[in-house]
N, C-alpha and C positions, 0 to 999 in steps of 0.2 A: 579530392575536393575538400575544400577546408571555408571554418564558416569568418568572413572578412572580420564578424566581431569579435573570435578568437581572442584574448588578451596574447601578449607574448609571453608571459609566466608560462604558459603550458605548455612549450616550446620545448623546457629544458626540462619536463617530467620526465620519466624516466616510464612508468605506467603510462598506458594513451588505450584510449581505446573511441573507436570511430563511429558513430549510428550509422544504421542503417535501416531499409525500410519499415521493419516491422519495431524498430525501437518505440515509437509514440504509441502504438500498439500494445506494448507490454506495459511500457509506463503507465499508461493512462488505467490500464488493470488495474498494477498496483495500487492507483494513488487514490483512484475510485475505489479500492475495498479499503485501505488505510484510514479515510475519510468519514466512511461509512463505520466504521470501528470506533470513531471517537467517540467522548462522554456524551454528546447530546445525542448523535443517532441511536447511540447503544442505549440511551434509557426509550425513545421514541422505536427502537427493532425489538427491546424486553417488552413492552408494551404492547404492542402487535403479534408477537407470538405468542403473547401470554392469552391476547384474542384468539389468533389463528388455534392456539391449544386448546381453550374450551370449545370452540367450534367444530373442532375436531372431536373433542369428549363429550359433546352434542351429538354429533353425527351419530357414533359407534352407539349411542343410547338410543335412540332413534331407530335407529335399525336393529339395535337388541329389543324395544319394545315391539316395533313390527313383527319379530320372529314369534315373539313370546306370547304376543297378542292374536296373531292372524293378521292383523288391520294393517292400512300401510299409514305411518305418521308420515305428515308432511315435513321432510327436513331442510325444504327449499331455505330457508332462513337460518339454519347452521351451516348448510355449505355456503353461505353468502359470506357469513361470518369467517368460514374459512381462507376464501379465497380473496376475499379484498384486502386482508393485510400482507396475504402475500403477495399480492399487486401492487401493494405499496410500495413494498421491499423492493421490487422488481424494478418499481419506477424508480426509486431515489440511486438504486445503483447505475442504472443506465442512466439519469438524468447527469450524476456525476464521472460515468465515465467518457459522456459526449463532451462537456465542459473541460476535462480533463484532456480531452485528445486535441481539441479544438485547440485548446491554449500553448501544448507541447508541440504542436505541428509547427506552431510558428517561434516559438522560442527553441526548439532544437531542432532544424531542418537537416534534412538526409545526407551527412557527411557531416556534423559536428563535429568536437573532436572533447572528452574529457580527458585530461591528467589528473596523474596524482605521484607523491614521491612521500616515505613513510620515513621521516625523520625519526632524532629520537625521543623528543616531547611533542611533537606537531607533526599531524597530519597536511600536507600541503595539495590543495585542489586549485581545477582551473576548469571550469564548464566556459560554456557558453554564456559569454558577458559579464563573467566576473572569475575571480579566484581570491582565496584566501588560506589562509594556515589557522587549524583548529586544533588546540591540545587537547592532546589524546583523553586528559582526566573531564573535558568535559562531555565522553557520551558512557550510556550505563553497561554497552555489549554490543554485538554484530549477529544480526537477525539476517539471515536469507528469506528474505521471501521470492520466492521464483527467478529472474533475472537477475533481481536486483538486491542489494545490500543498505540494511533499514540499520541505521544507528541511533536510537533514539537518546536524548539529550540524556543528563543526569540530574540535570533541574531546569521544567518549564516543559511546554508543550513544543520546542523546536525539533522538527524530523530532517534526518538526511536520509537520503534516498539515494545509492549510485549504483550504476551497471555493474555487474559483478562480473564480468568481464574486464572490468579496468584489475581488476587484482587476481591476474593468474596465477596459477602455480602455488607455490607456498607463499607467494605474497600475500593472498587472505588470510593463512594458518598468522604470520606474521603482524598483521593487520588487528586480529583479534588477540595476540600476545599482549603488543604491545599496548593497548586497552582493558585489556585487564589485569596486567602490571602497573598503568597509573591507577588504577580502580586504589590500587591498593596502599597507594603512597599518600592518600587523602583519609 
């Protein structure tokens, strides 16, 4: 089964690789922790464990004065401090993995089809509703993270994200050559 918005560009890749059900499922992982990792959450997740930390080095006091003392301190209000930032955490990452799943459900339904063909300056892609050809000198490396192969830009905040599935075999080993032989030509 093939998605009708398919361009024809991906026809003639040579790399394909097909979703299947638990694909929006991994993505939406991914994209939801990737998300979460960026400069606002990461200084808003430093901030809240820098909470959940002293909360935590509340507690242990707390309970080492208890010992020390006989008496029991009330540390209702350090584990509060500990435990609401980690419910924060909790929420923002489910918040963004449901949006995340929500919106891949329907931009890549079950039987999409990505290509790819690894030219010798240009990566050539074709997802679901578009394709393009990207030179190779503009990402900085090829990140696995779990499924999927993160290429982050070399200047700017742009992310690629594809099934590591579409690049079996030595075609990754090959994929990350040829990237960090343009690295080197700049």
């Amino acid at each position: 089964m093939t998605n009708p918005q398919q361009p024809s560009f991906g026809e003639a890749l040579p790399l394909r690789y097909e979703t299947d059900v638990r694909f929006t499922h991994r993505f939406a992982l991914v994209i939801s922790w990737l998300t979460i990792s960026r400069s606002v959450f990461v200084a808003v997740a430093g901030a809240l464990a820098a909470i959940a930390a002293l909360g935590l080095l509340g507690t242990l006091l707390g309970l080492f004065l208890s010992a020390v003392t006989g008496e029991w301190h009330d540390i209702t209000p350090v584990l509060l401090g500990f435990a609401v930032p980690a419910a924060v955490l909790a929420l923002m990452f489910g918040l963004g993995y449901a949006t995340a799943r929500l919106t891949l459900d329907r931009q890549f339904p079950i039987g999409s089809v990505f290509g790819a063909a690894l030219g010798e300056t240009k990566l050539s892609l074709s997802i679901p509703g578009s394709s393009a050809e990207i030179d190779y000198r503009n990402f900085r490396r090829v990140v696995r993270v779990g499924d999927f192969l993160y290429l982050p830009a070399r200047v700017g905040s742009r992310r690629t994200l594809l099934p590591s599935q579409l690049f079996p075999g030595t075609a990754l080993d090959e994929l990350t050559a040829k990237i960090a032989h343009a690295r080197t030509l700049t």
